[in-house]
Structure formats: structure tokens, C-alpha cells
BALOBA-1460 file (C-alpha; in Angstrom, 3 decimals):
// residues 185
<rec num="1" residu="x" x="140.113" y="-97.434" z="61.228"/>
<rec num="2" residu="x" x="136.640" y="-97.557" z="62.466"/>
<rec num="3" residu="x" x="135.166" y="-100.194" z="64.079"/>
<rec num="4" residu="x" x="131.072" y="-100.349" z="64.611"/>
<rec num="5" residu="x" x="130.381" y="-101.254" z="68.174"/>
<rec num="6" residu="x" x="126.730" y="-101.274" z="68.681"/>
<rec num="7" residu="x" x="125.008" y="-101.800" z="65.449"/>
<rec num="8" residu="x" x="123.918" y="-98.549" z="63.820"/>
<rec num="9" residu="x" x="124.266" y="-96.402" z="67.084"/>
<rec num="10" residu="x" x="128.153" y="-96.180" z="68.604"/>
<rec num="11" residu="x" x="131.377" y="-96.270" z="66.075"/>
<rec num="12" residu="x" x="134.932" y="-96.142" z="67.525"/>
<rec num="13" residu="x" x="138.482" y="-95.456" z="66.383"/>
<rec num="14" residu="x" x="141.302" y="-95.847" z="68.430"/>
<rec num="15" residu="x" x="144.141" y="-94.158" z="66.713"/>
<rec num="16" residu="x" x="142.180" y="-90.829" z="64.848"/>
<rec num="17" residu="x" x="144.760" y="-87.995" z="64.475"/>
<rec num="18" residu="x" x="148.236" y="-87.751" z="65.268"/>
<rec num="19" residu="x" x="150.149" y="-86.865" z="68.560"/>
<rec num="20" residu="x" x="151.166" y="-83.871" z="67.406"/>
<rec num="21" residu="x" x="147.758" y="-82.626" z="67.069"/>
<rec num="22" residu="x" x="146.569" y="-83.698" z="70.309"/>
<rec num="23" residu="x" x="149.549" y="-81.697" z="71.848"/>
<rec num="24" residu="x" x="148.757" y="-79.052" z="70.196"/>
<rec num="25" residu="x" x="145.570" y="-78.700" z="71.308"/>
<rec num="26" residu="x" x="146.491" y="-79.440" z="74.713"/>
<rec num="27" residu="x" x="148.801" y="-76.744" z="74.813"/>
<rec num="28" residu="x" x="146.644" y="-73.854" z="72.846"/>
<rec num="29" residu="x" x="143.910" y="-75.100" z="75.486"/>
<rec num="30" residu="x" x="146.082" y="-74.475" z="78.229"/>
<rec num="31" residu="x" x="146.291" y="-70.857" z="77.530"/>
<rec num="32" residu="x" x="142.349" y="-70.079" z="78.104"/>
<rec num="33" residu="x" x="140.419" y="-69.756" z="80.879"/>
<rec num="34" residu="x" x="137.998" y="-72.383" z="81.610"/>
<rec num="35" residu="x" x="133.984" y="-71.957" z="82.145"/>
<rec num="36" residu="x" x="132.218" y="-74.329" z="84.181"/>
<rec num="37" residu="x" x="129.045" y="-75.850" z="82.877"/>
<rec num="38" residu="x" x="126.740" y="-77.390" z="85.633"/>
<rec num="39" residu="x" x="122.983" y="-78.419" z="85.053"/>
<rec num="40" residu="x" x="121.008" y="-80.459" z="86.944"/>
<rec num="41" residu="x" x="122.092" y="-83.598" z="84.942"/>
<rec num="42" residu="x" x="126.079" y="-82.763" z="84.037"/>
<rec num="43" residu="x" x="128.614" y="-80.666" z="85.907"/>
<rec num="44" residu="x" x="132.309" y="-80.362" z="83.620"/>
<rec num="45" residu="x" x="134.133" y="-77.075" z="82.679"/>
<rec num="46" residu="x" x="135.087" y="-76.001" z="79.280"/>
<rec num="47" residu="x" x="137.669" y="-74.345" z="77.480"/>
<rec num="48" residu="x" x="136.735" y="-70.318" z="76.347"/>
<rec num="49" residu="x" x="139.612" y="-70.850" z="73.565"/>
<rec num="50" residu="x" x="137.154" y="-70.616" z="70.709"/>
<rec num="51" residu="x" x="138.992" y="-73.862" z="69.227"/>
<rec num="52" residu="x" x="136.052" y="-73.607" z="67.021"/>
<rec num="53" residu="x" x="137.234" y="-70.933" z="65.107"/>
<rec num="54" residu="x" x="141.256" y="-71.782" z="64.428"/>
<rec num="55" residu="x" x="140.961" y="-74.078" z="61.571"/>
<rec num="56" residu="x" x="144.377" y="-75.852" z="62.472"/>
<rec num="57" residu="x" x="142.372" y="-77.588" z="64.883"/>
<rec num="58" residu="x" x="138.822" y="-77.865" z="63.454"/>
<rec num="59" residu="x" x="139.611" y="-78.383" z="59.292"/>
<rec num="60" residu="x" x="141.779" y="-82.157" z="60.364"/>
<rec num="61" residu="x" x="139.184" y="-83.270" z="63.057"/>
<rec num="62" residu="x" x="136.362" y="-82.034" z="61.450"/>
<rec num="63" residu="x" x="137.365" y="-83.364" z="58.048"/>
<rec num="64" residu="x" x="138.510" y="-86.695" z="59.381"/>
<rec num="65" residu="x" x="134.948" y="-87.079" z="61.024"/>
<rec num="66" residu="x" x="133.566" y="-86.272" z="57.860"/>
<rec num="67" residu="x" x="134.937" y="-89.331" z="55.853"/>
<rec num="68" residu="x" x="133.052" y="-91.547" z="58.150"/>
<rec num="69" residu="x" x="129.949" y="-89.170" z="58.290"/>
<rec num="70" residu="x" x="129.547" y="-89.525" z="54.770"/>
<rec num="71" residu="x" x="129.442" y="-93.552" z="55.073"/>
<rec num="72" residu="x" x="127.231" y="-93.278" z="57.959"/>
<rec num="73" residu="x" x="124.916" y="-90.288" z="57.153"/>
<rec num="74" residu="x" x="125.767" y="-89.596" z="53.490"/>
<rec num="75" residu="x" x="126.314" y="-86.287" z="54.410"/>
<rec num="76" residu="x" x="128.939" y="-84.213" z="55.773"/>
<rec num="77" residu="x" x="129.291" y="-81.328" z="58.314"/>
<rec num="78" residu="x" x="130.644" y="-77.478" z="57.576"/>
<rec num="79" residu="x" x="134.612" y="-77.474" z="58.737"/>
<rec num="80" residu="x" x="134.495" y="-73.658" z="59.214"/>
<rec num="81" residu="x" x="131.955" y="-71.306" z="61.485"/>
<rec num="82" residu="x" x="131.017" y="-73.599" z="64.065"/>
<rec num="83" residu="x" x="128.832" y="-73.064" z="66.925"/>
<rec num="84" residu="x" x="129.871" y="-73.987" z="70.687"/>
<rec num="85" residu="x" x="127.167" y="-76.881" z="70.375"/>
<rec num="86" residu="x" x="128.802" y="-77.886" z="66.993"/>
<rec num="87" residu="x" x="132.178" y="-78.164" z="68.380"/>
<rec num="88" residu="x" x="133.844" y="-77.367" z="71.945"/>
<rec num="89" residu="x" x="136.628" y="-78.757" z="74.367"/>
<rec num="90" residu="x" x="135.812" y="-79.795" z="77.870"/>
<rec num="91" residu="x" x="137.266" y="-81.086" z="80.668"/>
<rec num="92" residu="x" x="136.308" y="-82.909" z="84.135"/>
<rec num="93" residu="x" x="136.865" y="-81.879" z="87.515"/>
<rec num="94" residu="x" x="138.705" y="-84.565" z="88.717"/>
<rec num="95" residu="x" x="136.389" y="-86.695" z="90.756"/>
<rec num="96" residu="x" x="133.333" y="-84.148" z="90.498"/>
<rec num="97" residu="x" x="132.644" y="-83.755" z="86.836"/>
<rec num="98" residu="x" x="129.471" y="-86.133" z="85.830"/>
<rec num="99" residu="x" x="127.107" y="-86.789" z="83.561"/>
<rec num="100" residu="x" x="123.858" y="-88.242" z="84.607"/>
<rec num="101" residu="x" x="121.712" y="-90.518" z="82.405"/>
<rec num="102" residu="x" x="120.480" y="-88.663" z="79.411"/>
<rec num="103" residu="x" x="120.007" y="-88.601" z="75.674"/>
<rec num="104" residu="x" x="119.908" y="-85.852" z="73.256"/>
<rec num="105" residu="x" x="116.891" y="-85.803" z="70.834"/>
<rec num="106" residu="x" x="117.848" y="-86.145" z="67.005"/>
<rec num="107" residu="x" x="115.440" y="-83.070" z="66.016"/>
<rec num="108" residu="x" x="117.418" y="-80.928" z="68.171"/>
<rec num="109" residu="x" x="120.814" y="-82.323" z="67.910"/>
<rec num="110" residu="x" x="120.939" y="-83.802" z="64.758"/>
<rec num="111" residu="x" x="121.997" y="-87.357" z="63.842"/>
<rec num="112" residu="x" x="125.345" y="-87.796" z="66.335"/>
<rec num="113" residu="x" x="127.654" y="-86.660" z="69.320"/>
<rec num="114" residu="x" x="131.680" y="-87.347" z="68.405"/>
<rec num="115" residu="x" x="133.821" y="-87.366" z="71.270"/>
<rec num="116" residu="x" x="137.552" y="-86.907" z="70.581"/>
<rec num="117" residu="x" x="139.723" y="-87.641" z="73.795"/>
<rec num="118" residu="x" x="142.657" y="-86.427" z="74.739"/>
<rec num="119" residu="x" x="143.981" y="-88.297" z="77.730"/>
<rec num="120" residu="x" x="144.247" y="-91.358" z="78.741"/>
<rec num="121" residu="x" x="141.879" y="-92.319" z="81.656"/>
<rec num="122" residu="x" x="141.557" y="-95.164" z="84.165"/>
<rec num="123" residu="x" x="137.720" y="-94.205" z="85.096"/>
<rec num="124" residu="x" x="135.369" y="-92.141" z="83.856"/>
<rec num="125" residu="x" x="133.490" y="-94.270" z="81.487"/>
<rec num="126" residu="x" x="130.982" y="-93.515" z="78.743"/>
<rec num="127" residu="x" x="128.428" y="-95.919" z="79.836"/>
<rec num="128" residu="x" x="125.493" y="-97.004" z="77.432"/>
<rec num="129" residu="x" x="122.712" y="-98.677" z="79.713"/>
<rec num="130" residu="x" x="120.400" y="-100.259" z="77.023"/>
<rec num="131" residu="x" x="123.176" y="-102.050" z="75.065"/>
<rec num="132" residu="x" x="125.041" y="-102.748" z="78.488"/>
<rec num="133" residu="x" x="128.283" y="-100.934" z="76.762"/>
<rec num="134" residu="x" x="131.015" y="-98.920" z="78.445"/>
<rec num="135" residu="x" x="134.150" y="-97.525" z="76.956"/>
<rec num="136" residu="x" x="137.302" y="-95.704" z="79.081"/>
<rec num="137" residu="x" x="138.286" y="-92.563" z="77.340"/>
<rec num="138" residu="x" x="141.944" y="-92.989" z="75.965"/>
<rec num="139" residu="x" x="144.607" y="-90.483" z="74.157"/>
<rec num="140" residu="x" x="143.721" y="-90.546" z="70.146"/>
<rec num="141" residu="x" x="140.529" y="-92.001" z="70.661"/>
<rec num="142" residu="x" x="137.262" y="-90.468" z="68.475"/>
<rec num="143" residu="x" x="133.972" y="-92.009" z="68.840"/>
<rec num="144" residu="x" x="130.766" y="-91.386" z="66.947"/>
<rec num="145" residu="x" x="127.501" y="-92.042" z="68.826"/>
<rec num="146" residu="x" x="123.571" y="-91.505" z="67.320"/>
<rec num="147" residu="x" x="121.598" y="-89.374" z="69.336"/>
<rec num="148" residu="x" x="118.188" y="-90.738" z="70.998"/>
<rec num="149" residu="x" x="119.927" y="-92.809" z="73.415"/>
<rec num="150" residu="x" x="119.992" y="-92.639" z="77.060"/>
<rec num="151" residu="x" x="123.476" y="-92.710" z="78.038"/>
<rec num="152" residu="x" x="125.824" y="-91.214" z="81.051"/>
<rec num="153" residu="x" x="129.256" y="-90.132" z="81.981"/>
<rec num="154" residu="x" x="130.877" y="-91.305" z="85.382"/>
<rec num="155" residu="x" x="132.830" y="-89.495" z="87.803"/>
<rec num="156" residu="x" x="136.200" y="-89.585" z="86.691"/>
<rec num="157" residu="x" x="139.985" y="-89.441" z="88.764"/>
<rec num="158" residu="x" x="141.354" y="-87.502" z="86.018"/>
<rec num="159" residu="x" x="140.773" y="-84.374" z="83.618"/>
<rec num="160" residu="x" x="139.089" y="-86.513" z="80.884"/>
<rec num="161" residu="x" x="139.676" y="-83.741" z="78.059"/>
<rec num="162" residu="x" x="137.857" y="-84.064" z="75.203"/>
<rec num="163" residu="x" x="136.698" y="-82.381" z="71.898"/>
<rec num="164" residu="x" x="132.987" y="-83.036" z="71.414"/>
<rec num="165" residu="x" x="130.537" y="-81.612" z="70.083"/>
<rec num="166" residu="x" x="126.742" y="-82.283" z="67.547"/>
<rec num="167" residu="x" x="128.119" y="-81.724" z="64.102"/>
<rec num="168" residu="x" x="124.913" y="-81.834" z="62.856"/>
<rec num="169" residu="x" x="123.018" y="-79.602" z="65.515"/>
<rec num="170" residu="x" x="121.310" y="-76.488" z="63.708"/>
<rec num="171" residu="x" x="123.756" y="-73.492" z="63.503"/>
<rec num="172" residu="x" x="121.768" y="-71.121" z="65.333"/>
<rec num="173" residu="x" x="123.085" y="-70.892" z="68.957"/>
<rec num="174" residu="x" x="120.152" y="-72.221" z="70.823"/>
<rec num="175" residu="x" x="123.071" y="-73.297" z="73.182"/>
<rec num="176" residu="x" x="121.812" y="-69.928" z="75.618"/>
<rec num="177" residu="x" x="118.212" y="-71.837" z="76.350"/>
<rec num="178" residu="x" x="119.556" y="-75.635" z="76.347"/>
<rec num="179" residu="x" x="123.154" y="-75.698" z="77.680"/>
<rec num="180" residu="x" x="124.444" y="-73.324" z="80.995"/>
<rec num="181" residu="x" x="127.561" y="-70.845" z="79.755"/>
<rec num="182" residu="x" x="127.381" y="-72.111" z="76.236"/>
<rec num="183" residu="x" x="127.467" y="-68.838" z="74.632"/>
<rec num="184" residu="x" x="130.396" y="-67.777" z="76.649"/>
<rec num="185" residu="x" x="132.695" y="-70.558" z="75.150"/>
């Protein structure tokens, strides 16, 4: 069930998919090499398992999402042909990985970010500065967050995997000018 956190900005529910799922991805994951992304503002590594494009892991995630996209947005995202900016797995380097403060633009990135974790963490925090939030990644938990605020990631102990991506970002990949080793992924 969702839950609205911040008022029109940051949605959360803390028991999306089932374990099964999240093993599965884990596992598929675990087969692929991994392709680090550093930028000035954000160092993490991501998966080169083109999750994207094995509906067994995109059609219940994406179609889940959708549900509450639909209250939220009154629209819905595609479910199949994804780009890496529309949909990818990452992971930290334990105690390296960071974000720095930023915030996406909504003309570039569309109307949200959903972050789907897939481990429990003890640090590592999604921190929101302007509405003095912060939320600890755990197993099964999705989050929905509207882009245009500044926002950051801190170093975490762990791997802090996650499935995130801009649902609503245009399709074309303009992920080779804005984000490092995006088209590889």
C-alpha cells in the first residue's frame, strides 16, 4: 500500500513485490558484469544485464508502478522497450558509492524517479534537504519521488541494490551526453 510522505513530491511502499521476485533478480543480476558510473556528483556501478529487456522482471515492476502512476500522473509508462535511463539496476560500492546533492529537471526526466530496493541497509540514506526527510533503503521497498528536487544519496556500508530508473524520461537515449557508461548498460 502506498503511503504519501511529502505532500505531492515522495510516495513510499514498503512491501511492493514478492520475495521471489527480488531473488530472482538478485540472482539473474549476479550473472553480469557490472559498469561503473562516476560523475562529478555520483559514483555507483551498474548491472550490464539488460534487465530492461526480460519482461519477467520489467512487465510486474513496471506494471505495479503503473497502478500508482495512473493516480498520481493519470498516465502510465510503456512495460516493454525501455531505455537504460527508463529502467536499470545499480549497486554501491560499499562505503564509496555516493550521490551528491542534485535534482533532475522534469523537462528532461519527466515527472518521477522510482527506486525499487533490494537489500536491506543500515546507512546509506536517501536524504531530501528541503523537506528535512531521509529514508534507509530496505528489501521490498519501492518509492516514487517527483523530479525538481534537490536531493542526495550517502555513502553506504553495504551494496544498496536497487532498480531505478525515470519512467517517464523521453525514449531516445540521451543517456550518452547526460549519464557516464549509460549506453553500455
Amino acid at each position: 500500500m502506498w503511503k504519501e510522505e511529502i505532500k505531492d513530491v515522495f510516495w513510499t511502499n514498503h512491501n511492493f513485490l514478492d520475495d521471489e521476485y527480488i531473488d530472482n533478480v538478485l540472482k539473474y543480476s549476479q550473472q553480469h558484469s557490472l559498469v561503473e558510473v562516476e560523475q562529478k556528483d555520483t559514483h555507483y556501478e551498474a548491472y550490464a544485464d539488460l534487465l530492461r529487456s526480460r519482461p519477467e522482471f520489467t512487465y510486474p515492476l513496471l506494471s505495479k508502478l503503473n497502478e500508482q502512476y495512473q493516480i498520481l500522473f493519470n498516465k502510465k509508462t510503456q512495460t516493454t522497450g525501455m531505455s537504460s535511463l527508463q529502467i536499470v539496476k545499480k549497486r554501491f560500492v560499499p562505503n564509496k558509492s555516493f550521490y551528491k546533492p542534485h535534482k533532475e529537471l522534469p523537462t528532461i526526466y519527466g515527472e518521477c524517479v522510482f527506486m525499487f530496493y533490494l537489500t536491506d541497509e543500515i546507512d546509506g540514506d536517501l536524504v531530501i534537504p528541503e523537506f528535512n526527510y531521509r529514508i534507509t533503503p530496505k528489501r521490498n521497498l519501492c518509492v516514487i519521488m517527483s523530479t525538481g528536487y534537490t536531493h542526495l544519496v550517502e555513502k553506504c556500508s553495504g551494496e544498496r541494490q536497487v532498480i531505478t530508473g525515470w519512467s517517464f524520461a523521453p525514449h531516445n537515449r540521451l543517456t550518452k551526453e547526460l549519464r557516464k557508461n549509460y549506453d553500455k548498460l
